[in-house]
Structure formats: C-alpha cells, structure tokens
N, C-alpha and C positions, 0 to 999 in steps of 0.2 A: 711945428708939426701938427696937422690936423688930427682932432678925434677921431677919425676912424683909422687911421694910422697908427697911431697908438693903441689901438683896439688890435690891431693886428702884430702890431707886437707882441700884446700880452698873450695873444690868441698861442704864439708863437713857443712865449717863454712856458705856456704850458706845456706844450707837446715837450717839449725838453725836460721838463721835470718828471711826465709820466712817463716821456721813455726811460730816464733813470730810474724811474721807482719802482720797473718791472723786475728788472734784478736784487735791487737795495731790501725792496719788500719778500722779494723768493729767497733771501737769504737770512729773513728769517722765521719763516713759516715753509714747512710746520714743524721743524724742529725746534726750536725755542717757544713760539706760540701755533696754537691751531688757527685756521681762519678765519672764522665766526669770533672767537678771543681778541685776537689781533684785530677784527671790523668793530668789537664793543669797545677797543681803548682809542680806535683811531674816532671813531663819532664820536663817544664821552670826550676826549680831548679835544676837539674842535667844538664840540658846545660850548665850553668851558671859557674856547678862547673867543666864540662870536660873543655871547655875552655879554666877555669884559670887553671887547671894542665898541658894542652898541653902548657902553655906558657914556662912551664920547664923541657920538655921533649925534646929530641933528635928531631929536623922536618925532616919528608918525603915526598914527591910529592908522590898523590893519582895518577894512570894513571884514565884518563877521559872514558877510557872503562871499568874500573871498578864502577865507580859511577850510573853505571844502579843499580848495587848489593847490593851496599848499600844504596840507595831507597828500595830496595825491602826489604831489612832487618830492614830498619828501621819502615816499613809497618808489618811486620811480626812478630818483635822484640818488640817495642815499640808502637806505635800506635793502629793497630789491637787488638795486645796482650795486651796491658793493659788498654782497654777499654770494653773489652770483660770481663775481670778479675774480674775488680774494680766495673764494674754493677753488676756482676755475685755475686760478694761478697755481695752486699750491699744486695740481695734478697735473700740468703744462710746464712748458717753457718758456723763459720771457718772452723769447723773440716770437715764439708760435701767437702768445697771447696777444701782445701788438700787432701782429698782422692783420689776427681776425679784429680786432678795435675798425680797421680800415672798414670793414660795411657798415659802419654807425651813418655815416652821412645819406648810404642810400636808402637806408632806413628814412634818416631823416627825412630825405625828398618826396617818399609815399608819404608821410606822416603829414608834413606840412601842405601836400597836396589836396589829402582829404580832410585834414582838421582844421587848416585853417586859408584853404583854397589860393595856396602860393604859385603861381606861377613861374614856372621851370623855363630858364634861360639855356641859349643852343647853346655855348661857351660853357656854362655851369655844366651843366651833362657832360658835356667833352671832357671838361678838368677833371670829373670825378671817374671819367673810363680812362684815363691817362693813370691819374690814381691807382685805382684797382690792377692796370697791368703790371705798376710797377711795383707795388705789393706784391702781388701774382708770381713775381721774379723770386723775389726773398720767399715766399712759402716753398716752390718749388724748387728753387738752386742756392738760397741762402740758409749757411748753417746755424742752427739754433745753439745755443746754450741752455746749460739746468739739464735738470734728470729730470725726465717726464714720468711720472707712477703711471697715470692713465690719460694717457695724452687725447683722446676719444671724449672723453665724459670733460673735463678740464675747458677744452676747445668747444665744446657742444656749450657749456656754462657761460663764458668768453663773450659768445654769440649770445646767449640770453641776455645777459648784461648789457651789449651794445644796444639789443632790441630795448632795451628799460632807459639806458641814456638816449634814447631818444624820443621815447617817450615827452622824458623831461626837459629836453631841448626845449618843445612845444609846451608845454606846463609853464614853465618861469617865465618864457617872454612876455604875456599878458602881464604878469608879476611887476618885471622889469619897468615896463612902459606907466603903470602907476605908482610907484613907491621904489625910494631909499634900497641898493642892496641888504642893507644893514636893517632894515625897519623887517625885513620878511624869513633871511635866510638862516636866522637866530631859530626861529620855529622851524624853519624845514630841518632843520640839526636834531632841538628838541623831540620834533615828534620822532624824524627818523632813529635818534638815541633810544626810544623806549619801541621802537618798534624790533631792533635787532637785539634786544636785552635778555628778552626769553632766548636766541640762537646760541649769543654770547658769551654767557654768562659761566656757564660748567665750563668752557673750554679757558675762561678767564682767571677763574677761581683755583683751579689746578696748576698755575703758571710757575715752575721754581726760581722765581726771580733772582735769587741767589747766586743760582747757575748760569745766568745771563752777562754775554763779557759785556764790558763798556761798549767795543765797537758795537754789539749789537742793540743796544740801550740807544746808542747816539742815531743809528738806522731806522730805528722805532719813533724816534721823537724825528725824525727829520719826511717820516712820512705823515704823520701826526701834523706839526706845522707847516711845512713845504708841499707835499704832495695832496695832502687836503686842505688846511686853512687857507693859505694862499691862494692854490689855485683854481678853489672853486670863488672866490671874490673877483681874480682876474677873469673867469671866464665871464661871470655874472657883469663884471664891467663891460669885457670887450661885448655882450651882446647889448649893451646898449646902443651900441652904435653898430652892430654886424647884425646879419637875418641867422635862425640856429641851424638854416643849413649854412652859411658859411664859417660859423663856428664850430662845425660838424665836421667839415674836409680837412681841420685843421689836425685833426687825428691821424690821419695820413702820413707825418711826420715821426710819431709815436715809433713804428718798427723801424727809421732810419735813426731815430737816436738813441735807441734801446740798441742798433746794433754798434754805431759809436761808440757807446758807452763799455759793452761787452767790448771792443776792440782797444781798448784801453788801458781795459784790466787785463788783457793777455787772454781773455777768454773767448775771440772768435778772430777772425783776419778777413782785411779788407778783401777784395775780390773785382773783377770786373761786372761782376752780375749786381754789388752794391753798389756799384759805381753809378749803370743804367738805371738801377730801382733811381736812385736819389733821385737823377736829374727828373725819369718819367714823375715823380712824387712831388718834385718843385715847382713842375711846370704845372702839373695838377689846380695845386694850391692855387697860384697864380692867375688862372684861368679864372675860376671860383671866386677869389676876393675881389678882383679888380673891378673898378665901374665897367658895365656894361652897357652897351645900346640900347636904350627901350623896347627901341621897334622888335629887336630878336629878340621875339618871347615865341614861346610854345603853349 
C-alpha cells in the first residue's frame, strides 16, 4: 500500500474518532466538567503523553527561527482552537457542531490560496461543493441530538474554531516538510498547555471528582488519548504525504459519523436524507484526495 494511501486512511480513521467524540465529549461537559476545565486536563494530558513518546523517538534540534511558528500553531492548533470548540459544544449539539466543522476546508482553500499561493483544482472545488450540499442536507433535514442552551452563540464558536483549524492546517506544513512529528508537536502541546491555564484552571480546580461515575472517567481519558493524542499525530502524519486542504475535506465525514454514532446509541434514526448526505459527502472526499490532472488547475 502506498504512502499516501495510508495517509488517507489515517486521514479517515480521524474523522471517525472526532465524529464520536462529539457526543462522548457533550456527555461530559458541562455537567461533570466546564469547558475551559475539561480543555486544561485534555492539553495537560497530552503533553504528558508527547513527552514521554519523544523520549523514544529519533531527536532533532528545532532551529530557534522556527519557534515563532510553532507558537503560532500552537495558538491556532490547540489553544484558540480547542477553546473555541469545547465552549462552542457545551452550548450546541453534536450533530449541529460537526456540520459547521464542514467549512474548515473552505476556509482552508482561501488560506492556502493567499498564504501560501496553492493553486485550486476544477475536481477539488467540485468535491468540496458536493460536500457542503451534502452537509447542507443534515443541517437542514437531519435531526440533531444533545440539548442546545444556546445553540446561536455555541455554533457561532464552532465556526470560530474551524476558522483557527485552519489557520493551523497552513502553520504545521512548513513544520512537517522539515522535521520529525515528534521533534515539534511536544512544544506546540507545551506552549498551547500554558496558554489555556489561565481559561482552565478555576473551572479545573472546582471539579468534585468524587462525583464522577467510571463511565465518565473512562470518556474523559478516551478523549484525552484517542481523540487528542492520537489523532493529532495521525493527522500530522497523513499531511506528510496530503496538501492541508485535502486533509481539511476530510472533516466532512465528521457530521456522518457523529450521526452513525448517535444512531447507535438509540439517539437519532437513520433517514433517507442521511442516506443522500453520506453518499453526496463520499463522493466529495473522493473528488479532493484522488490524483488529479495537472493540466486542470485554476
């Protein structure tokens, strides 16, 4: 199996994990923890755990003109981004919250048009308006799950967040293209840990852990390792070998497996309207990752 093949796997097995963790995570915030709480144990813990992997990986020397970058990506990546998210969620509902994730790629496409002068393919564009309708479906005739407090301000957040992952899409891949995942992403953890410490930290300290059942201890650590640890190293992989807009469309997946996943647990039912979303959201994808023709550029 070729590299970038496998890049697309992994690309893949993320969407799958984030669409689970839209619910896993609203089940337990903000009743057990707040979200800023819950964003300071899910960074702290994944510092904890890049660390100890760099201690077994190959070391590199960061050059010290790059460490502007990965401030900024950790600002953009982690911080910004997952404070944005995890409020946004606690006010929203999963499905709503995945939907809007779907305009992160056309964000992406402005971003890397003007930042780093990528030239947008006819097929890429097409796959990502296939995309968007078939989202478009699930916002408008697919049922959500979760209680929304403020579904307006929640969704508004959502949207901020997607604008800041894409930010960092364009951040890391200079990253990427000269060093080791492992040599760089330890700092972007780092700095972003002490960036959300001041958010974090009263909503942290107040937690009655006591009060906290198992099932939800096991939810907490499995967005802790699974939904962060992991799948920011898979994404960090697959863009070695993918551009960050096509690891960007891969989000598109995210409201079809968040509603999988709700359909499951007994919490939503399938529909002919999710039927359409999927296929219009598959072919999307498809569009967008496959080798394309040189000649059709725009």
């Amino acid at each position: 199996m070729s590299k970038r093949n496998l890049a697309l796997i992994g690309a893949t097995i993320v969407s799958i994990i984030y669409g689970v963790t839209f619910t896993i995570a609203k089940d337990v915030m903000p009743l057990y923890i707040d979200a800023y709480g819950f964003i300071l144990l899910r960074v702290g813990g994944s510092v904890l755990l890049f660390w100890l992997v760099w201690l077994f990986m190959p070391k590199e020397k960061i050059m010290r003109s790059d460490f502007p970058r990965i401030i900024a990506a950790a600002f953009f990546g982690v911080a910004f981004n997952m404070l944005t998210f995890f409020k946004g969620l606690s006010l929203t509902s999963p499905i709503s919250a995945a939907v809007i994730m779907v305009s992160t790629p056309m964000i992406v496409l402005a971003l890397s048009a003007i930042l780093i002068k990528e030239r947008m393919k006819i097929r890429m564009i097409l796959g990502i308006l296939l995309g968007l309708v078939g989202t478009g479906f699930l916002i408008l005739y697919g049922k959500s799950i979760g209680n929304a407090t403020n579904a307006g301000l929640g969704n508004f957040l959502v949207l901020v967040n997607a604008i800041s992952y894409g930010f960092y899409l364009i951040l890391v891949k200079k990253l990427m293209n000269k060093y080791n995942a492992f040599t760089f992403v330890k700092w972007i953890y780092l700095f972003g840990f002490i960036m959300v410490l001041p958010f974090g930290w009263r909503e942290f300290e107040v937690v009655n852990w006591s009060a906290i059942p198992d099932a939800i201890v096991w939810k907490i650590a499995f967005v802790v390792v699974i939904s962060t640890f992991l799948t920011y190293l898979l994404n960090l992989l697959s863009m070695k070998e993918l551009k960050p807009t096509t690891v960007a469309v891969f989000i598109y997946l995210q409201p079809l497996f968040a509603t999988i996943f709700a359909i499951g647990l007994g919490k939503d039912e399938l529909s002919l309207v999710k039927i359409i979303s999927a296929i219009l959201i598959f072919i999307g994808v498809y569009l967008v990752s496959s080798p394309q023709n040189p000649k059709k550029e725009i």
